[in-house]
N, C-alpha and C positions, 0 to 999 in steps of 0.2 A: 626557701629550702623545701625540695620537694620528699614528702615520708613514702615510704615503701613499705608493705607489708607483706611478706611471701614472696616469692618469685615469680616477674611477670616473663610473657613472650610474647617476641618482635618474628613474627614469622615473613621469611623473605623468599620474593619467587620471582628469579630472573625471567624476560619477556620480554616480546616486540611486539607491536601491534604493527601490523602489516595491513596497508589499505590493499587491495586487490587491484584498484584505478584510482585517482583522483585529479594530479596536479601531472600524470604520465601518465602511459597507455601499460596494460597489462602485459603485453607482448611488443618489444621486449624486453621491457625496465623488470617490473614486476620479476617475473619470472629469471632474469638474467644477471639483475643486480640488487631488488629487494633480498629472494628467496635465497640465492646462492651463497651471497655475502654473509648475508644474516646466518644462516644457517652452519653452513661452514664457521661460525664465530663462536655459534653455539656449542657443537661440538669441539672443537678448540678448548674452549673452558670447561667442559665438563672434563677431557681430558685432564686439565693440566691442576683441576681444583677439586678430589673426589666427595666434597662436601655441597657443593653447586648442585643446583636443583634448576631446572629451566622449563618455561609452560610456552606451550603455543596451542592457537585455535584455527578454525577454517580449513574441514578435507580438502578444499579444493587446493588450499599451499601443496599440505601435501602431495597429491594427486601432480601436481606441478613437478615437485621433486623426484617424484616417485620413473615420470615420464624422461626427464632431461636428466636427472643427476641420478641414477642408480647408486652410484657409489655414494654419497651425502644419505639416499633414504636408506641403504642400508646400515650405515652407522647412525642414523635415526633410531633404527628400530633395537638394535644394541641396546639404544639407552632407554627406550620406552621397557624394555625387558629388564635391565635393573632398576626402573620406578624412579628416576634421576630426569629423564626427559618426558616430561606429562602433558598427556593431550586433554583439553580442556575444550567447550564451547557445544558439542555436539551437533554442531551445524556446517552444511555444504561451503557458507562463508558466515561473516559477521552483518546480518540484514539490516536495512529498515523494521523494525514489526509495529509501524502503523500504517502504510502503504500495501504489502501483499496481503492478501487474504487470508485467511484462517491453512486453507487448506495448503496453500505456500509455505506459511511457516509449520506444520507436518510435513511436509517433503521435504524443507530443511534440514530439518533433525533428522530424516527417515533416509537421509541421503548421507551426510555425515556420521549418523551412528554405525550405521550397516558398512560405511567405509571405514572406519577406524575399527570394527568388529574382523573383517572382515582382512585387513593387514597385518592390525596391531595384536590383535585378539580383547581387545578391550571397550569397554562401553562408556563412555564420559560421565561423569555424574554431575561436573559444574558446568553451570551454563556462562557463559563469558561472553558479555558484551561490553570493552570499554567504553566506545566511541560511539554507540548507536545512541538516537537523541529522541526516537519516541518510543517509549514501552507501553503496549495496549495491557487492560486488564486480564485479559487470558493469556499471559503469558505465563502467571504459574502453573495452570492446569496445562499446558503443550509443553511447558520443558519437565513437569514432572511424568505425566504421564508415558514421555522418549524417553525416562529414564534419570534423571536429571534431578537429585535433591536441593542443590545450591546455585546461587545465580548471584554471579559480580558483575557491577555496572557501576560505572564513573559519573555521566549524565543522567538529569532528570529526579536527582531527589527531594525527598516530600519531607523531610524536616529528620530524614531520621539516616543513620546511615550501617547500623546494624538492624535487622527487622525479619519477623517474619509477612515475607508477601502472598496473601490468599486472595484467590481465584474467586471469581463469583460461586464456583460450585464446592467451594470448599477446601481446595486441592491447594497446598504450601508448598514455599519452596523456602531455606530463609537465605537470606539476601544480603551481600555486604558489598558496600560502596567500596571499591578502591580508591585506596592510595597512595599516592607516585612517591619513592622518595630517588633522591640521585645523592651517587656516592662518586662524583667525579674526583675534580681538585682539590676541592675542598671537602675531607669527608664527613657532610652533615646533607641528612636529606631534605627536601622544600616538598609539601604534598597541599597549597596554597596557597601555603605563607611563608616570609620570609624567614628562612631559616631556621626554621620550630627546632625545639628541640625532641629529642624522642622522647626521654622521660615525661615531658607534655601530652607527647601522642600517647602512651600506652595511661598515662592518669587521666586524661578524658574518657578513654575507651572505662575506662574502670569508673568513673564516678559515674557516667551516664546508664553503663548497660550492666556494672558490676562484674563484670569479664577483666581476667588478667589476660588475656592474648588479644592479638590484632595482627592484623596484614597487610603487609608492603608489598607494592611490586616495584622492580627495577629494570634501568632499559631504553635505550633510542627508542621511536617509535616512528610509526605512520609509513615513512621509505624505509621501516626496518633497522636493524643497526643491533637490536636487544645491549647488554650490557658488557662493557669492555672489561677484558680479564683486570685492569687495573680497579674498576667499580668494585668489583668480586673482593678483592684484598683492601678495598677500604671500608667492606662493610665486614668483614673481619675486623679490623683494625677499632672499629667502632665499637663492634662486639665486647673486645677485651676491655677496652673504657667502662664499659656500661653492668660486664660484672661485679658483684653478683647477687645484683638486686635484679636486673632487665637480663634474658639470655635472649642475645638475637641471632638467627640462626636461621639459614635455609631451607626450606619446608615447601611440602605439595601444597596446592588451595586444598585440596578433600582432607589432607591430614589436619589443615587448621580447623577444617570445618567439622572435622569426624570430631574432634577438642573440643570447640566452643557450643557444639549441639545439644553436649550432656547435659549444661547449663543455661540454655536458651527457652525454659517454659515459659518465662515470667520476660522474655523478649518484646516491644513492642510488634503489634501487626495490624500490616496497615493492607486494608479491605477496601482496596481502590487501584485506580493506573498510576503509575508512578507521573513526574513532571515534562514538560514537553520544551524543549529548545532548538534552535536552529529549524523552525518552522516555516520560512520561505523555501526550504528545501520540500515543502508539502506540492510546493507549485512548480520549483526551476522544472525546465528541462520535458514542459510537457508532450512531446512525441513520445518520449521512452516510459512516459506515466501511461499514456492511454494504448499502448504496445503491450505491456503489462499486463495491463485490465484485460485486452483481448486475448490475446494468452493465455492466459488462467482460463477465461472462458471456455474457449477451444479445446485446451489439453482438456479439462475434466469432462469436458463431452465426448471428446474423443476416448477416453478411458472408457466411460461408461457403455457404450456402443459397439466399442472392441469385446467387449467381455462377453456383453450379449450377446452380438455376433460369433463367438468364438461358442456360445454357446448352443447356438442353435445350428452350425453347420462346423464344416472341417476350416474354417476358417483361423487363423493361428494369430494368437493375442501378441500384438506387436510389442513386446515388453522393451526391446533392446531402443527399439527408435523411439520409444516414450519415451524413455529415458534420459535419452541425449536431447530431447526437446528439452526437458523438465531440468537437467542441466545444466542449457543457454537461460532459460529463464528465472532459476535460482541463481546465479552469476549475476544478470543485472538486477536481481535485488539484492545485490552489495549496496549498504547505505551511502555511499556518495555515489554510487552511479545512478540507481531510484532516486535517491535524492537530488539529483541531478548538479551537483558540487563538482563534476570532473571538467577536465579541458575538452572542446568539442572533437577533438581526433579519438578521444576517448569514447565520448557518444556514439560517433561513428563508428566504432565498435561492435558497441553494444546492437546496434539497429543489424550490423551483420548478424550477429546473432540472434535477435527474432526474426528477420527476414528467413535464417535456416530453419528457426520455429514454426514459421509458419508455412512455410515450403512441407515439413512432415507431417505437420498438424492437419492440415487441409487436406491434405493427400492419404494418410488413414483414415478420417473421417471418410471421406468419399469411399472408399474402401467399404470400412464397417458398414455404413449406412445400404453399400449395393449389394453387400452380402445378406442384408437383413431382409432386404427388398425383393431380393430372389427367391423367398422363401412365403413371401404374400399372396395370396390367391387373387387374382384378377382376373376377370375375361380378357381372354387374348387379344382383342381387336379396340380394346377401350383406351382411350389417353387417359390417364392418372397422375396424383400429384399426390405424393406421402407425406404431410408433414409429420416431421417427428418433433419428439418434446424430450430434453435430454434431463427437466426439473424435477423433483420428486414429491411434485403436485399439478393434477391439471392443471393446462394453462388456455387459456383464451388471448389470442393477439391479432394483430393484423399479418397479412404475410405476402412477402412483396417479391416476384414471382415470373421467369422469364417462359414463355412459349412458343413453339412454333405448330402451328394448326394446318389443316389442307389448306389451301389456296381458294379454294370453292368458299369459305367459309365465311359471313358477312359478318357473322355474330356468337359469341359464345353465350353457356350457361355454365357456374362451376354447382355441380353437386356433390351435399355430405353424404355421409354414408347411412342418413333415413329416407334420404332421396327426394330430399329438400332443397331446392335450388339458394345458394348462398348472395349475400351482395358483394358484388367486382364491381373492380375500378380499370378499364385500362388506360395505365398512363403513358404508351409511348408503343406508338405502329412500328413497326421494319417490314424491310422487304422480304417477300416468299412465306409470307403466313408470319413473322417475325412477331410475339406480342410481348409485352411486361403488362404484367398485372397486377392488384392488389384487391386482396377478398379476407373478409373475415373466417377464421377459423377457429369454432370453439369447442372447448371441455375437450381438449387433444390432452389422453392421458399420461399420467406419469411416468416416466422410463419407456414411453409408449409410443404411435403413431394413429393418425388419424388418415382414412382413403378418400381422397375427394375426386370425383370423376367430371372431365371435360369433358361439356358435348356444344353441339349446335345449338344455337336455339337462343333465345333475350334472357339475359341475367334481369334478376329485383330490383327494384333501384333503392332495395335499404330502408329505413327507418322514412318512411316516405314524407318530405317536408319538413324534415326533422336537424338535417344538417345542412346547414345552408353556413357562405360566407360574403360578406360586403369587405369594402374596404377600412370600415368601422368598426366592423363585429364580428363574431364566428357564434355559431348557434350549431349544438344538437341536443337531444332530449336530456341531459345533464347540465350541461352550463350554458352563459350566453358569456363571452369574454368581450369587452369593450375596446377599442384602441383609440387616443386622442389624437388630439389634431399634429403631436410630434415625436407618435407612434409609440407612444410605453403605454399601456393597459392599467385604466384606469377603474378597471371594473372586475370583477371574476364573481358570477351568481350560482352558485350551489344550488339550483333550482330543485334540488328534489329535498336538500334540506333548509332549505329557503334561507341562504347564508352568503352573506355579500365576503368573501375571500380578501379585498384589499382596503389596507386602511385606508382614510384620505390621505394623499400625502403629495408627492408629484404623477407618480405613477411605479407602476412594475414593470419587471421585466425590463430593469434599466440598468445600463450599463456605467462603469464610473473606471475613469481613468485617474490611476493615484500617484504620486511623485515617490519612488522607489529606491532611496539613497540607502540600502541596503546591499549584502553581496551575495558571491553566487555560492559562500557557505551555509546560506540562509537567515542571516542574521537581518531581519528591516530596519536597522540603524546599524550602520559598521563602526559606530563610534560613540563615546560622552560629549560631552562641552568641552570635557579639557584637549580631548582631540587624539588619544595615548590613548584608551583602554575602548576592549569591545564592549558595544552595550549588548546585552541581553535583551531586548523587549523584546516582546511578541506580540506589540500593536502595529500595524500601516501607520505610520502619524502623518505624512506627507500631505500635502495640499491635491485634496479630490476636484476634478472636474466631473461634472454630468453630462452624459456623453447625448445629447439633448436638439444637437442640429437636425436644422430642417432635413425628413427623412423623403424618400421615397418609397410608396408605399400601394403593391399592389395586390390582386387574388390569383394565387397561384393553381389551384387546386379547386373545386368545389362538388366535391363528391361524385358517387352516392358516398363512396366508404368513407375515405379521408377530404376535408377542407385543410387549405393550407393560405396564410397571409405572410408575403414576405414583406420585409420593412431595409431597406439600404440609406446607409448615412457612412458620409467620411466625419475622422477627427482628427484634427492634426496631421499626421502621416500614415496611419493605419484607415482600413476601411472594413465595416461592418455589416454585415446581413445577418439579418434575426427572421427565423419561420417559427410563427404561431400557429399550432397544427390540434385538429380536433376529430374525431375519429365517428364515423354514425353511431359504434358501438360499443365502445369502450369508456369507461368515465375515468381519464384522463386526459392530461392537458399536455400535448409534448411542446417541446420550441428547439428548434436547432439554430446555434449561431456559427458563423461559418467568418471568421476573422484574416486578411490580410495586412500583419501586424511588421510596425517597422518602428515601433517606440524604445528608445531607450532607458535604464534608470526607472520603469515605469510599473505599475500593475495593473491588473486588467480585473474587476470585477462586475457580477451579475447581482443586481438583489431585489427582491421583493418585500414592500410591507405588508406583513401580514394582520390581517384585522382578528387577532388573537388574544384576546385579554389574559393578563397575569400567566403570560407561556411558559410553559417546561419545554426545556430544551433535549432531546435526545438525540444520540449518533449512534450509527452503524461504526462499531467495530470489528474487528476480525473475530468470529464466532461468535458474537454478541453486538449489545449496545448497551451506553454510557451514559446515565443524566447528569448535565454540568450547569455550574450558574450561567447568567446571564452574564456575557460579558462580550467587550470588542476584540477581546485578543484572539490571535488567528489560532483555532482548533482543528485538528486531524477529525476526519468523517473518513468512512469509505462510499459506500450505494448512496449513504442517504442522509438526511440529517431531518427529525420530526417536530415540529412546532403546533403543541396543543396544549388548548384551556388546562390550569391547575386542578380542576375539577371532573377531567376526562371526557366532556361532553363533546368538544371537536376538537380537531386538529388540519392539518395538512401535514402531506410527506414529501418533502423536496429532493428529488432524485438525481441520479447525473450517473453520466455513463464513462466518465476517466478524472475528475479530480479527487483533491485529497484534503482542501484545506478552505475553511469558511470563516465566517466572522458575524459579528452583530453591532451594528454601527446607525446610528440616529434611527432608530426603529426597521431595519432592513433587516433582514438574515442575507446576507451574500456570500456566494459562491466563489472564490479564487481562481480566474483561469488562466492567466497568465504573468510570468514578473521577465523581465529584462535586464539582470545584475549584469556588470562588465569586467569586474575583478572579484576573486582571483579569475578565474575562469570566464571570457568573454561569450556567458551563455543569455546571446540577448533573443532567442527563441525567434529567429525573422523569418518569415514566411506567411501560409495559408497553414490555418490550424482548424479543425470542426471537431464542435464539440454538442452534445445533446443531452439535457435537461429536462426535469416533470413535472408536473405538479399533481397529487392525489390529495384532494381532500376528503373525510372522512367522519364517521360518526363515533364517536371516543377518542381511546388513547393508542399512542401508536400499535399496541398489539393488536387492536381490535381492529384498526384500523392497518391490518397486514403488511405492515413497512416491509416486511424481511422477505417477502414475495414481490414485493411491488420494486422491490431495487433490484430485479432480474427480466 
């Protein structure tokens, strides 16, 4: 017998969670049988129930409706004006937030609030993500500081399921875990388990958190459907049962929340990232992963450039075509399209839509940048080369560099602007003066540009003697990298802090092909023993091969600027090239691997032993990074992931220029580049994939050791 003390509340919020893509294409399921249905159902029951309450998230639905059904969004907004239809989530859709960048997920919210401001007259205050499976740690400080005091999420919790969630800077938002219940045929709702009863549900909530209220959502989901007018009349029916000890009763999320906050001091809070699952979705699907990363790149340079430009002539800040960029690329960070869980017609999609990204992207750029250029003092008759820096700290890189010179010409010089002749490389003649080039360019400032002028005459040849490469080794005045007799790198010598980088072990820079009986929901095991329920790990268990055959192995490159060693080996059905690449002046280590993959069921990683006693583990997150145990389970990184002594004396910083997901497995740190699930979704990723990698070793601990600059 269950005792009651006072009067508790069941607060209920009809809902659909609408995927934008996943098992169908957005255009025209989505939009023509998700939205319409759904919505039209919605409004249907408000009609006919004036106690019904109904929440949806993601402007872009909206925006959907808004475009095709006139008539549906304007009895939308009907009901958003009597506070009966509530828009929730404050985001352009329901994202990934371990995959986009910091600055992604502010355009989210900066996109969906200013849209729902902007229709509705309203600004969201809960954040709403059912289905999304990884939350980074700054996600309290970006949805509170959009506005946003509360945040409901289904996946990923940490043992608690009311809490308040703080930010590393302090910044709260509190947090309550949804809970499903269905009020079909039988009217009792399931939100786990079989057939709870509520009176259980609201006596948990109260012995755990000391709270009389809690909340239910109700509702088809995923292709949409929300709750049928018959659900509606059995959680009435329920209701009167359950007086008048429990009122259950239809209610906003903010209204429970504005309730239970009075009483939330002594709430737990938890000062960490919430839990992470469906973590093969870190990998599926990598063109649309490293499409993304480029993306982002692009548009924030292109922002920053435009403005400058718009600010030093009559040049006009392209805000309208940012925009629509910035809106194909918050679209594919829909968490099953980033996460790469959709059908491939669906992918194909998505790639339309960076391809128009980048079609704008490239094309304001070049814009901004010719406006900025025209405003640079040059002697008239000189060849020049501007590099600009779009970072907001000098940067020194290499920079790889097309020309065309007089014909007369046998030989260049590039000079900086002290009129000092720089070292070049040319890698590649054409005809009629035709050159590619590559030359160091350094301390090119922040937001800034550097003039380097071509002339006639013999370029430096560099660090002179300093960067040389064999088929064994690479050397310049930073490291000597070693390569064995079946091309993984056995060696990596920190020469200037006299620190041998790999452990004994077989070698780095090794590849490992793993048995992948996981799907393309991201789950690495779709199953238990018993063969009936999903498992949850978030280990690879499968049987590793070392991708170890005899290689070919020659010198691509060898300065003055760059040495390059390429290494080619087939496995199985796929075939691999790996360049070990070393620079005369830069003390970093690049490698590009460049995969023709045809493996199914399969994964693809990269790993290195690092010669790193008792290591801290840190990642790059969105506006931040995260210290986590030691562990082999696969963990979200974005740029980087750092491995240094407990004691902060070195480290190394492992870089990468498009994954998302790594792991620590018989003393490796490896990088995830690729998986090959075949159900639901047959996304076996078959093609030519290139992908580019770093390694910065270091003196301390990752800050001092510049991780957050070194992953750009």
């Amino acid at each position: 017998m269950v005792s009651f003390m006072g009067q508790y509340n069941i607060h209920i919020c009809g809902q659909s969670h609408i995927d934008v893509a996943w098992l169908w294409r957005y255009d025209p399921e989505t939009i023509y049988d998700c939205c319409k249905l759904t919505f039209t159902r919605a409004i249907d029951n408000l009609r006919l129930d004036e106690d019904y309450v109904y929440v949806q998230s993601q402007a872009v639905l909206y925006e959907t409706v808004e475009k095709h059904f006139p008539e549906i969004f304007a009895e939308i907004a009907k009901y958003v004006r009597e506070g009966r239809w509530v828009i929730v989530g404050g985001m352009y859709v329901e994202p990934d937030c371990g995959i986009p960048c910091g600055e992604s997920l502010i355009r989210q919210c900066l996109f969906g609030q200013r849209y729902f401001k902007s229709r509705f007259g309203v600004t969201c205050r809960v954040g709403w993500l059912p289905d999304t499976w990884i939350h980074n740690w700054q996600m309290p400080q970006i949805l509170k500081k959009c506005g946003m005091d509360y945040f409901c999420f289904s996946r990923g919790a940490k043992g608690e399921e009311i809490f308040w969630w703080e930010a590393p800077d302090g910044s709260r938002v509190l947090a309550y875990r949804l809970r499903w219940g269905r009020f079909t045929v039988d009217p009792r709702p399931t939100y786990g388990k079989p057939d709870p009863d509520l009176k259980e549900f609201i006596l948990e909530v109260f012995r755990r958190y000391g709270l009389k209220d809690a909340m239910m959502i109700i509702g088809a989901g995923d292709h949409g459907g929300g709750p049928t007018y018959q659900e509606i009349q059995n959680v009435k029916k329920v209701a009167s049962d359950l007086e008048p000890e429990i009122q259950v009763k239809f209610n906003r999320p903010d209204g429970f929340f504005d309730k239970i906050v009075k009483e939330a001091d002594g709430l737990p809070v938890l000062r960490d990232e919430l839990d992470f699952e469906l973590v093969g979705d870190l990998t599926n699907c990598a063109r649309i992963k490293k499409r993304n990363r480029l993306a982002e790149n692009l548009l924030l340079s292109t922002e920053k450039f435009s403005l400058i430009a718009s600010k030093l002539s009559s040049f006009e800040y392209p805000e309208k075509q940012l925009n629509r960029a910035w809106r194909n690329v918050l679209f594919n960070q829909f968490h099953d399209i980033i996460g790469g869980s959709v059908i491939p017609e669906a992918e194909g999609d998505a790639h339309i839509l960076y391809d128009e990204t980048f079609d704008i992207g490239n094309d304001l750029l070049r814009k901004a940048l010719e406006s900025i250029s025209s405003k640079v003092c040059m002697d008239g008759d000189e060849m020049a080369i501007i590099v600009f820096n779009s970072l907001s700290w000098a940067r020194s890189d290499v920079v790889d560099v097309k020309l065309k010179v007089p014909s007369g010409w046998k030989s260049i010089s590039i000079i900086d602007p002290e009129g000092k002749p720089v070292p070049l490389q040319i890698i590649k003649h054409g005809r009629n003066g035709k050159l590619r080039v590559l030359f160091e360019a350094e301390g090119v400032p922040s937001l800034g540009y550097k003039i380097f002028r071509v002339t006639r005459g013999e370029a430096p040849i560099g660090h002179e003697d300093e960067l040389r490469a064999e088929k064994d080794h690479l050397e310049n005045r930073f490291y000597r990298v070693s390569i064995n007799e079946i091309g993984l790198i056995d060696s990596i010598i920190d020469k200037k802090n006299g620190r041998e980088l790999i452990a004994e072990s077989l070698g780095g820079n090794l590849l490992q092909l793993i048995e992948d009986m996981g799907d393309s929901e991201g789950r690495l095991i779709r199953y238990t023993s018993d063969g009936r329920i999903f498992n949850r790990s978030n280990v690879f268990v499968g049987k590793a091969w070392n991708i170890a055959s005899k290689p070919t192995v020659r010198v691509v490159e060898n300065g003055p600027v760059r040495a390059r060693v390429r290494i080619t080996r087939s496995f199985k059905t796929s075939r691999y090239t790996q360049e070990v690449i070393l620079y005369s002046g830069l003390d970093r280590i690049d490698f590009n691997l460049r995969v023709d993959w045809h493996e199914i069921h399969s994964a693809l990683k990269v790993g290195f032993p690092f010669n790193i006693s008792d290591p801290i583990f840190t990642y790059e997150i969105p506006f931040g990074a995260v210290t986590r145990p030691m562990s082999d389970e696969e963990r979200p990184l974005q740029r980087w992931i750092d491995v240094s002594e407990s004691d902060g004396s070195y480290g190394v910083t492992f870089l990468n220029d498009s994954k998302y997901g790594c792991d620590y497995r018989d003393g490796m740190v490896r990088l995830t580049i690729l998986r090959s699930p075949t159900w639901p979704a047959f996304n076996t990723d078959e093609g030519l994939h290139e992908v580019g990698y770093s390694l910065h070793p270091h003196i301390g601990d990752w800050i001092r050791g510049d991780a957050v600059r070194k992953g750009y």
